[in-house]
VEXVEX-890149 format. One record per residue: residue number from 1; residue in one letter; x, y, z of N, C-alpha, C in turn. Coordinates in nm, 3 decimals. Last residue first. Example, Ala and Ser with C-alpha at 12.3 -4.5 7.8 and 13.67 -1.06 7.14 Angstrom:
BEGIN
SITE | num | residu | n_px | n_py | n_pz | ca_px | ca_py | ca_pz | c_px | c_py | c_pz
SITE | 2 | S | 1.285 | -0.225 | 0.708 | 1.367 | -0.106 | 0.714 | 1.290 | 0.003 | 0.787
SITE | 1 | A | 1.319 | -0.569 | 0.780 | 1.230 | -0.450 | 0.780 | 1.320 | -0.330 | 0.780
# end
This chain:
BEGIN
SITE | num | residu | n_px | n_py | n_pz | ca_px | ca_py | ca_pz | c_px | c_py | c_pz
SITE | 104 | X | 1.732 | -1.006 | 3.946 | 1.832 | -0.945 | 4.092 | 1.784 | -0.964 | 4.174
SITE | 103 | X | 1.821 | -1.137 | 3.675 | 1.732 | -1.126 | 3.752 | 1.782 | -1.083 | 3.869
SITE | 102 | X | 1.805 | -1.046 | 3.336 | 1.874 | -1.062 | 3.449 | 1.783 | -1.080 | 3.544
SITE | 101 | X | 1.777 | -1.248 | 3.049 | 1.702 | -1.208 | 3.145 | 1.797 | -1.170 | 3.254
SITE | 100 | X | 1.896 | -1.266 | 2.715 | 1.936 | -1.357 | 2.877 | 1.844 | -1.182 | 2.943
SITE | 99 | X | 1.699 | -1.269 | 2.406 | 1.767 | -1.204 | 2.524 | 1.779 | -1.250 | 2.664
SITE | 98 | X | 1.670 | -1.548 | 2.217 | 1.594 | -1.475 | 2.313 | 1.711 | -1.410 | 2.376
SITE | 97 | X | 1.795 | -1.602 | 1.899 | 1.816 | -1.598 | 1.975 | 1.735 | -1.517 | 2.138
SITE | 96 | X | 1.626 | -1.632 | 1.583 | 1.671 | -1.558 | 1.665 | 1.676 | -1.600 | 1.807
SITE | 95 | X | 1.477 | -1.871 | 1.547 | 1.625 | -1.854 | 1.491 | 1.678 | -1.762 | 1.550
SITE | 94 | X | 1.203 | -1.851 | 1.587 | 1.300 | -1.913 | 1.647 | 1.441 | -1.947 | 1.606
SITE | 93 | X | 1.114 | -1.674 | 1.389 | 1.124 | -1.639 | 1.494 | 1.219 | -1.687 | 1.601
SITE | 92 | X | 1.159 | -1.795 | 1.164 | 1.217 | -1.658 | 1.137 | 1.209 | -1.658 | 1.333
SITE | 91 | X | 1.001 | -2.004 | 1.190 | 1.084 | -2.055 | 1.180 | 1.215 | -1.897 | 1.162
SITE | 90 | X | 0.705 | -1.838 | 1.150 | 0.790 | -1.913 | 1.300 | 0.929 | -1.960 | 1.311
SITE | 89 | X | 0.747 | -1.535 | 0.983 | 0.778 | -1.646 | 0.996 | 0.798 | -1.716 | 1.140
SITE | 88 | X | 0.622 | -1.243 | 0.938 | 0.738 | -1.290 | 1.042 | 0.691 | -1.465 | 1.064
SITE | 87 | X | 0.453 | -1.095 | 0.714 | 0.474 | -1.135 | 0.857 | 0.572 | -1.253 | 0.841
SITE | 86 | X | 0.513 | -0.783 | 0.580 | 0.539 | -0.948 | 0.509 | 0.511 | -0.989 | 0.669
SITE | 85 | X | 0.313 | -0.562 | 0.417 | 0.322 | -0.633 | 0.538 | 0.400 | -0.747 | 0.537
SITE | 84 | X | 0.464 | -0.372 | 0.182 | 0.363 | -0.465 | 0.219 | 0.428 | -0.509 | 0.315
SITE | 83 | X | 0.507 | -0.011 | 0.175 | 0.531 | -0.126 | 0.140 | 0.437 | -0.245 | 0.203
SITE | 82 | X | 0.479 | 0.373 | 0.007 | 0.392 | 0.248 | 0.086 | 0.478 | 0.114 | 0.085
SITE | 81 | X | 0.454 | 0.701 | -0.034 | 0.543 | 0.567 | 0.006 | 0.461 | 0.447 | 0.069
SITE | 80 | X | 0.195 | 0.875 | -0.086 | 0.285 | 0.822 | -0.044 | 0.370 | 0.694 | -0.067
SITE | 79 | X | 0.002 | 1.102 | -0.331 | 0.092 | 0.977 | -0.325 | 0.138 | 0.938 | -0.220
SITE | 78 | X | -0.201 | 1.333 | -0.093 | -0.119 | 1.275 | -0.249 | -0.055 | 1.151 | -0.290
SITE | 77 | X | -0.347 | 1.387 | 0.069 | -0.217 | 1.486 | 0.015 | -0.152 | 1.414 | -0.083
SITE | 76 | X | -0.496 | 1.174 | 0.081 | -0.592 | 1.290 | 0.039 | -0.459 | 1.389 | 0.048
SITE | 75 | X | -0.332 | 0.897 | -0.080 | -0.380 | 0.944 | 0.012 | -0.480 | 1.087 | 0.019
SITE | 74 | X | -0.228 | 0.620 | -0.236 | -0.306 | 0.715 | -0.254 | -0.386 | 0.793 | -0.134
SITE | 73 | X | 0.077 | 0.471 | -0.220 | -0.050 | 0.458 | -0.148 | -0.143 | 0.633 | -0.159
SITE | 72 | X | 0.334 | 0.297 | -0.449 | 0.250 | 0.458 | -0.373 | 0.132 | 0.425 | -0.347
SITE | 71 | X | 0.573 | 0.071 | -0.439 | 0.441 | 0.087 | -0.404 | 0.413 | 0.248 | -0.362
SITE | 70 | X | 0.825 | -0.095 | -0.666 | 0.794 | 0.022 | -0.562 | 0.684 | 0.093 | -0.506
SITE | 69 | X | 0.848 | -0.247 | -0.833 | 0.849 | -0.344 | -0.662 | 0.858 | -0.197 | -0.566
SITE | 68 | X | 0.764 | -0.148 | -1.106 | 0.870 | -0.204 | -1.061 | 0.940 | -0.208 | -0.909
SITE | 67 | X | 0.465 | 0.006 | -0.923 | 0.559 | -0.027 | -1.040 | 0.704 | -0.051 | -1.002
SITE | 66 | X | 0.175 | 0.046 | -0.824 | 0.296 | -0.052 | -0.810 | 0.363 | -0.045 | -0.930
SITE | 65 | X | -0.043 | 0.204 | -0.616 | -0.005 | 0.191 | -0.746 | 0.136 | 0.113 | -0.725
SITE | 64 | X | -0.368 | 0.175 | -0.415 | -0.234 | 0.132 | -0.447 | -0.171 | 0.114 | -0.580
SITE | 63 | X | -0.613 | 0.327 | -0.246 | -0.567 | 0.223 | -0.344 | -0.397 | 0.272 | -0.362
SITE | 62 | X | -0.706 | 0.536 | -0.087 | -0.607 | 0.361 | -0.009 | -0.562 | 0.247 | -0.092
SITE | 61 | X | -0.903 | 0.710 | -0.242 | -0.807 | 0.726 | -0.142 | -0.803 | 0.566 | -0.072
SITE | 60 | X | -0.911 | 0.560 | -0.623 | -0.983 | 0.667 | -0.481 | -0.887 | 0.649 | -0.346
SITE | 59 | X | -0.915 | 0.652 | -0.918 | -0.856 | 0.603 | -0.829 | -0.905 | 0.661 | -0.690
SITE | 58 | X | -1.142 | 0.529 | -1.143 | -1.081 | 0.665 | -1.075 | -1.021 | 0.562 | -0.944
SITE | 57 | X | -1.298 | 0.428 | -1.335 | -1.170 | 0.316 | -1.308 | -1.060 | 0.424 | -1.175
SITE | 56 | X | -1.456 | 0.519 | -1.501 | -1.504 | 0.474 | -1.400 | -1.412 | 0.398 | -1.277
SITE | 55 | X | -1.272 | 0.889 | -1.541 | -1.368 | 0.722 | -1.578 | -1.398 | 0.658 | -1.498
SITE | 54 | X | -1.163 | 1.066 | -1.471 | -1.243 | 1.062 | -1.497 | -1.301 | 0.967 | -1.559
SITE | 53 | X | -0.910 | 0.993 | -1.343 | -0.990 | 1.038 | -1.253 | -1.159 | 0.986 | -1.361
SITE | 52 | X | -0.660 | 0.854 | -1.500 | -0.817 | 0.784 | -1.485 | -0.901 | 0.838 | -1.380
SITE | 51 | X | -0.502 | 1.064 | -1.526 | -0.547 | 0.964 | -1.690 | -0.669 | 0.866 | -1.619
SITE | 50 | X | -0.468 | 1.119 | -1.297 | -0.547 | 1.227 | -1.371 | -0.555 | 1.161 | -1.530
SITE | 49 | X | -0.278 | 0.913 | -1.213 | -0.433 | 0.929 | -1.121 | -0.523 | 1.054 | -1.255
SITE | 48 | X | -0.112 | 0.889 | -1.362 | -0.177 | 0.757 | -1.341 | -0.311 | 0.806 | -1.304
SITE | 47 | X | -0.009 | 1.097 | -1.281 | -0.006 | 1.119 | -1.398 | -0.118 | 1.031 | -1.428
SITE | 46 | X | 0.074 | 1.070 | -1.014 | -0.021 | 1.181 | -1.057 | -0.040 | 1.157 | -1.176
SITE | 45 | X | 0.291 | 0.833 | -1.055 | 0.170 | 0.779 | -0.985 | 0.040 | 0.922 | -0.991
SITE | 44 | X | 0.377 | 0.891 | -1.429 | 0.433 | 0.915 | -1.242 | 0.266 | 0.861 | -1.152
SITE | 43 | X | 0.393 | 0.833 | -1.638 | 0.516 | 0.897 | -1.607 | 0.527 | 0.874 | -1.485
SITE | 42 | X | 0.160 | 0.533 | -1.701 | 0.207 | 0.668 | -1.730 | 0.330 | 0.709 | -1.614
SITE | 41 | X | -0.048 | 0.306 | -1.789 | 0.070 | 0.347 | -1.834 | 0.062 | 0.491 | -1.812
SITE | 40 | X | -0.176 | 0.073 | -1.573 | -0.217 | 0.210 | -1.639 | -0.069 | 0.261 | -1.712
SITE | 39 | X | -0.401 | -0.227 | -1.527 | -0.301 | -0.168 | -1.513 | -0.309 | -0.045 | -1.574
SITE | 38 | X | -0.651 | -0.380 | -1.269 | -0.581 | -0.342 | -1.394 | -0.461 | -0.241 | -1.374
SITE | 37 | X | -0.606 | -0.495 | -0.978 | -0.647 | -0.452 | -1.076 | -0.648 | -0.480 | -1.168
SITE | 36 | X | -0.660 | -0.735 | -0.669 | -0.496 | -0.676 | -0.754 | -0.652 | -0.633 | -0.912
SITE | 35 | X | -0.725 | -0.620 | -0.377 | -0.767 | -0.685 | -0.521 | -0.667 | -0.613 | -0.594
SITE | 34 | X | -0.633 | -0.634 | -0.036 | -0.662 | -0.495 | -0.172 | -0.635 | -0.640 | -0.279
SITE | 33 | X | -0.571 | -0.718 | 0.229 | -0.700 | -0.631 | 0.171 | -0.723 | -0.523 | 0.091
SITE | 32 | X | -0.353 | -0.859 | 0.184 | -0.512 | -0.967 | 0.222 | -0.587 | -0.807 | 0.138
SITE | 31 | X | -0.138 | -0.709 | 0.231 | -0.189 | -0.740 | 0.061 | -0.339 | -0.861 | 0.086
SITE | 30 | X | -0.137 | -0.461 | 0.390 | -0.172 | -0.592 | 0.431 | -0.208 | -0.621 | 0.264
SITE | 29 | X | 0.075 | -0.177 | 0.436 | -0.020 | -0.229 | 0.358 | -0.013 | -0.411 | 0.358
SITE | 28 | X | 0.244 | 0.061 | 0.567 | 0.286 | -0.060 | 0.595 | 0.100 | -0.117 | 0.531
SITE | 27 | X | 0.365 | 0.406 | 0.472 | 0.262 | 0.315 | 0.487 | 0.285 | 0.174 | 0.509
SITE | 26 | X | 0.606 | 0.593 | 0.563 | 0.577 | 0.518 | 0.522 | 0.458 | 0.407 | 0.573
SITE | 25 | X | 0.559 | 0.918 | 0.691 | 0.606 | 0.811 | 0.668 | 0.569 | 0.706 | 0.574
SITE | 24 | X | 0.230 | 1.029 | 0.862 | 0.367 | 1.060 | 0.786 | 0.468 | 0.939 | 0.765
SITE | 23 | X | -0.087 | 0.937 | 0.856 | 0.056 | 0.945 | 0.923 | 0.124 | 0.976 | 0.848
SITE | 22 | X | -0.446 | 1.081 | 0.943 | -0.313 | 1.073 | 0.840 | -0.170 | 1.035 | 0.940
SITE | 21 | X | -0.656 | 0.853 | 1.114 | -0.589 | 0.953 | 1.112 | -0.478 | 0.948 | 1.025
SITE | 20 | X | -0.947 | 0.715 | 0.922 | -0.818 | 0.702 | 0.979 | -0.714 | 0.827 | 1.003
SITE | 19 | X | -1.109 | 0.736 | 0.778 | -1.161 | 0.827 | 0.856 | -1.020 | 0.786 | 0.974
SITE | 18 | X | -1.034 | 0.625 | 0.533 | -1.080 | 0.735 | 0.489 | -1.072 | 0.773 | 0.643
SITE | 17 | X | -1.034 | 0.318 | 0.665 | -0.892 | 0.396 | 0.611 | -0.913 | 0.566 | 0.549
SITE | 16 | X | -1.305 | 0.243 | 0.711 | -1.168 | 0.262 | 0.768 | -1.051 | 0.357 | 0.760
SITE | 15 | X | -1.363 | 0.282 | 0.456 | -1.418 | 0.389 | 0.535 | -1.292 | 0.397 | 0.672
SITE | 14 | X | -1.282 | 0.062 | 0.323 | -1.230 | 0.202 | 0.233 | -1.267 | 0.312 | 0.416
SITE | 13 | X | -1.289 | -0.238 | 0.385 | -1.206 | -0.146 | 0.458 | -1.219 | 0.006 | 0.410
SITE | 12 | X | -1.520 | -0.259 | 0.185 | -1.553 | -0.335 | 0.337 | -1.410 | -0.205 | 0.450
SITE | 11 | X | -1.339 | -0.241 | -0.031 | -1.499 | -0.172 | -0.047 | -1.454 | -0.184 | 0.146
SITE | 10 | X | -1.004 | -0.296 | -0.064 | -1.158 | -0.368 | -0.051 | -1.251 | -0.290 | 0.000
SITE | 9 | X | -0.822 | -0.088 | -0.291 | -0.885 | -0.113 | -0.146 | -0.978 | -0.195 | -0.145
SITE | 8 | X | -0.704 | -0.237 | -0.574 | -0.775 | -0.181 | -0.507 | -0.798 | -0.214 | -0.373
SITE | 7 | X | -0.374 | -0.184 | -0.704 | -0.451 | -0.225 | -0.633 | -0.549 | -0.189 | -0.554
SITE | 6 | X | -0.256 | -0.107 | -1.072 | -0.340 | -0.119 | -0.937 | -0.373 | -0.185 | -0.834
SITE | 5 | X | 0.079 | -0.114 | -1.188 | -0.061 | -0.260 | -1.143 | -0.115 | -0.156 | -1.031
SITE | 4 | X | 0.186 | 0.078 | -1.425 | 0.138 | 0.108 | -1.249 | 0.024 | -0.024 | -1.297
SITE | 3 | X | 0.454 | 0.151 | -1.652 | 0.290 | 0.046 | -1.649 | 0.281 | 0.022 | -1.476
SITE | 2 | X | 0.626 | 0.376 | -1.729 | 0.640 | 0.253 | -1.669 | 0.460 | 0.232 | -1.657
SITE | 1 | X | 0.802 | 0.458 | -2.026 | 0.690 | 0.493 | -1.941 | 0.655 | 0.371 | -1.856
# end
């Protein structure tokens, strides 16, 4: 049974992200704005959510379940796919080569 690390939404963003339009796909999540939890043991990220709806520990819509480096983002249809933001290094940037410009 795999053990889900929560992460919670920060209070300050929840409304944000509640009145945000739904996307399809995969979620792209800023780890600045979610508090790493507690943890939960069970079968599947639904399983996680209905072993702690009813306590105080309920999972609410933008938190984040993580198990073994695979992230679901709690949405109002259900689980999605989620991964974290990594930003792009300067030294990532200038390694790549700039595209030659034509000019006519």
């Amino acid at each position: 049974m795999p053990a889900y690390q929560i992460h919670r939404l920060k209070d300050s963003l929840r409304q944000n992200f509640r009145w945000a339009p739904h996307t399809s796909g995969v979620t792209v999540a800023k780890p600045r704005d979610y508090d790493c939890a507690s943890t939960v043991d069970a079968e599947s990220p639904y399983a996680a959510w209905a072993a702690l709806r009813e306590t105080d520990q309920a999972l609410q819509v933008g938190d984040i379940l993580e198990a073994s480096g695979d992230l679901r983002i709690c949405k109002y249809v259900g689980f999605e796919e989620a991964r974290w933001l990594v930003p792009e290094t300067a030294s990532q940037a200038s390694a790549e080569p700039a595209a030659p410009v034509e000019v006519t």
